[in-house]
C-alpha positions in Angstrom: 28.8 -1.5 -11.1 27.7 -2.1 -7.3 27.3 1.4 -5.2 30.5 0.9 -3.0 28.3 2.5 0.0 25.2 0.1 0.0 24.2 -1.2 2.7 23.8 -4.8 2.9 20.4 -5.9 3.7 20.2 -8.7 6.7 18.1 -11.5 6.7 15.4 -10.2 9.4 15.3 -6.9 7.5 14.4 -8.5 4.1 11.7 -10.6 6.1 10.8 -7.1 7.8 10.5 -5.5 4.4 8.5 -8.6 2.9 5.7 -8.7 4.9 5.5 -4.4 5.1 4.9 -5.5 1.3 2.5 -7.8 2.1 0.4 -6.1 4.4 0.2 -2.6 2.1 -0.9 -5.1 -0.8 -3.4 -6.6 1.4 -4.2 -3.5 2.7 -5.1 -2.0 -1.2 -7.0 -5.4 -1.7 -9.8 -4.6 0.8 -9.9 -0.8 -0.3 -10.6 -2.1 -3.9 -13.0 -4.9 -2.4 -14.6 -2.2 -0.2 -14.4 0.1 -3.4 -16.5 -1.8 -5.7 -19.0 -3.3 -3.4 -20.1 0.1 -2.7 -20.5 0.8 -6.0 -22.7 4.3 -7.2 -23.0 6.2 -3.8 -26.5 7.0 -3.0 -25.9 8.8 0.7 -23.6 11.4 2.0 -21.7 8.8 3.9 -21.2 6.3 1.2 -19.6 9.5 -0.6 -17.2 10.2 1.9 -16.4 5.9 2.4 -16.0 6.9 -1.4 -13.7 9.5 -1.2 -11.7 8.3 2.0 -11.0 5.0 0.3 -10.1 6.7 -3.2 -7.5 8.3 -1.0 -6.2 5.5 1.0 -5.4 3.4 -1.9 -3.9 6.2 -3.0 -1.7 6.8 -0.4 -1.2 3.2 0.0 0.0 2.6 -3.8 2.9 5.3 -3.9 4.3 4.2 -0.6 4.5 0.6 -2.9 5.7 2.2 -5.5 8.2 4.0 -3.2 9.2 0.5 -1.7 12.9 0.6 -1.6 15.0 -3.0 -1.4 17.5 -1.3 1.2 14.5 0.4 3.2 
């Protein structure tokens, strides 16, 4: 049964949300690419590119996951 006090989503707003979608997935894309060229860390710095990436695509996957169709 259709929730009587949804809001209907407008056409720019879909587009708005689309490319929000787009963007975070592009977004994880390069933290997995940046991710795996870096491979085993061998320097304090490539630990903490490590770390802040980890976290990043992280943070980046729940707001997917998160991803409402009327937000």
């Amino acid at each position: 049964m259709p929730d009587p006090h949804a809001q209907v989503e407008t056409p720019e707003a879909r587009n708005h949300r689309r490319l929000r979608v787009a963007k975070s997935q592009a977004d994880m894309a390069y933290f997995q690419a940046r991710l795996s060229l870096l491979g085993e860390p061998k320097t304090l710095n490539q630990v903490a590119q490590q770390r802040t990436f980890k976290l990043l695509l992280k943070a980046i996957g729940e707001r997917m996951v998160n991803v409402e169709p009327g937000s």
